[in-house]
VEXFI-652159 format. One record per residue (C-alpha): x negated, y negated, z negated; residue in one letter. Coordinates in steps of 0.5 Angstrom, whole numbers, plus 2048, in hexadecimal, padded with zeros to 3 digits. Each point is the difference from the previous one (the first is absolute). Example, Ala and Ser with C-alpha at 12.3 -4.5 7.8 and 13.67 -1.06 7.14 Angstrom:
! residues 2
{pt {7E7; 809; 7F0}; "A"}
{pt {7FE; 7F9; 802}; "S"}
***
This chain:
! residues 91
{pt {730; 766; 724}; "X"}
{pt {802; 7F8; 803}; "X"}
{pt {801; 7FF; 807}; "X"}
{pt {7FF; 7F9; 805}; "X"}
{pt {802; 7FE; 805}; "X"}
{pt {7FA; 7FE; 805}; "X"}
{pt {7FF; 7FC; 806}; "X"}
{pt {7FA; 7FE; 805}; "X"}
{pt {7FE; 7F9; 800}; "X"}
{pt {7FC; 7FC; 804}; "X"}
{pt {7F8; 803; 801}; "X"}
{pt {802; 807; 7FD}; "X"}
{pt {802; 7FE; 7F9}; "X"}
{pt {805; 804; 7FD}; "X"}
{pt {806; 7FC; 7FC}; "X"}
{pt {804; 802; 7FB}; "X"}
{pt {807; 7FE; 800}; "X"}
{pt {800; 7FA; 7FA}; "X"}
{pt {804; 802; 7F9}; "X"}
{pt {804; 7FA; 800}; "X"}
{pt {801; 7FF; 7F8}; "X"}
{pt {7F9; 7FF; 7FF}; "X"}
{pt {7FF; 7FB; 806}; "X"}
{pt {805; 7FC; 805}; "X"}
{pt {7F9; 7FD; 804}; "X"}
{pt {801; 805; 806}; "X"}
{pt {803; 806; 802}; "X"}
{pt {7F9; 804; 802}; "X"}
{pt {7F9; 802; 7FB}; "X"}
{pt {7FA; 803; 801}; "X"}
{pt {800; 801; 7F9}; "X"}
{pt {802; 806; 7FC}; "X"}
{pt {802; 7FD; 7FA}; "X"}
{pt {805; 7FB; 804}; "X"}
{pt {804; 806; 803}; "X"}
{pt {806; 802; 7FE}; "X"}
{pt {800; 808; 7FE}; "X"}
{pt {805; 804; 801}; "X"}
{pt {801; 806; 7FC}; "X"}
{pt {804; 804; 804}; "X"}
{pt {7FE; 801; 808}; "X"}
{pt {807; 800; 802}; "X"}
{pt {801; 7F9; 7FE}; "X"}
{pt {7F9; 7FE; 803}; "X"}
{pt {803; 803; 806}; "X"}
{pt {807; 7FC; 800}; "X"}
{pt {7FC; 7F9; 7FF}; "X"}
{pt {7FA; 802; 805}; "X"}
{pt {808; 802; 805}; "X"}
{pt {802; 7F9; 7FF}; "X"}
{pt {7F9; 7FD; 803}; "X"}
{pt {800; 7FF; 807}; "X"}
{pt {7F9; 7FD; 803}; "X"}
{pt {7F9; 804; 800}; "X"}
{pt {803; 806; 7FD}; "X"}
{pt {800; 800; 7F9}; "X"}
{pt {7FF; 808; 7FD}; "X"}
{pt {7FF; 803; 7FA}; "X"}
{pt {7FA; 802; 7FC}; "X"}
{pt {7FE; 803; 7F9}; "X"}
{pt {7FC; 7FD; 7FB}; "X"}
{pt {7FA; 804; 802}; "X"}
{pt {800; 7FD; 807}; "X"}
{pt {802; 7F9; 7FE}; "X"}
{pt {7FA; 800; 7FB}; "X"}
{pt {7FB; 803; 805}; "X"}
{pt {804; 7F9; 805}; "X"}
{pt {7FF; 7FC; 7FB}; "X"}
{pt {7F8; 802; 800}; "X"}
{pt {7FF; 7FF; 808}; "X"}
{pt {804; 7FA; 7FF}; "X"}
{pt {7FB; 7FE; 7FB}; "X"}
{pt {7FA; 801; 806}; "X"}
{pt {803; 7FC; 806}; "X"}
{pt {802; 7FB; 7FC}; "X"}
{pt {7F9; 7FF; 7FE}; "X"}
{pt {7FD; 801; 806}; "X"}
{pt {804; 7FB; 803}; "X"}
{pt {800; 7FA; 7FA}; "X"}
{pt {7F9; 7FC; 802}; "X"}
{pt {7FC; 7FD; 7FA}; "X"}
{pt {800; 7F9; 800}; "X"}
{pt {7F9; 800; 801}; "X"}
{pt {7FF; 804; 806}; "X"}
{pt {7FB; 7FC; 805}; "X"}
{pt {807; 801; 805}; "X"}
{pt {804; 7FD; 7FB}; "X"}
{pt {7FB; 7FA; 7FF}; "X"}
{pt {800; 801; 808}; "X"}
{pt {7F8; 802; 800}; "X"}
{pt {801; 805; 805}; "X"}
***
C-alpha cells in the first residue's frame, strides 16, 4: 500500500504534496499522478511532520484516489466553459 501526503487548498480542493523528480514547477498537485508516494506511512508521517501551514496529514491510496475523483468534480464545477452567456458577458 503507498501513502501521501494531503492538504486543503483553496474552494475544497485537496492537494497532494508534488514528487519533485517528476516536476520542479511547484510544490502542491491536485493530480494524482504528480504525487510523491510513499511506501512506508512512517516516511510519509516524517515528511508531512517537517510541514508547517494547513496541517498537512497522511492518507492512503484508497482515500488519495477517492480525493482525487472529489477534486476531479470541484474542479470541474469551478472551470467556466469558454462559451458560456457569462463568459461572453450575456447574462
Amino acid at each position: 500500500m503507498t501513502y501521501y501526503v494531503i492538504t486543503q487548498g483553496r474552494d475544497n480542493v485537496t492537494l497532494f504534496l508534488v514528487d519533485r523528480k517528476k516536476t520542479k514547477k511547484h510544490w502542491w498537485t491536485y493530480d494524482l499522478a504528480l504525487a510523491m508516494e510513499f511506501y512506508k506511512e512512517s516516511a510519509a508521517m516524517i515528511q508531512a511532520n517537517k510541514l508547517i501551514y494547513k496541517d498537512p496529514r497522511v492518507i492512503n491510496s484508497n482515500e488519495a484516489r477517492e480525493l482525487e475523483n472529489e477534486n476531479t468534480h470541484i474542479c470541474a464545477e469551478l472551470e467556466e466553459h469558454p462559451f458560456s452567456s457569462e463568459a461572453l458577458g450575456q447574462d
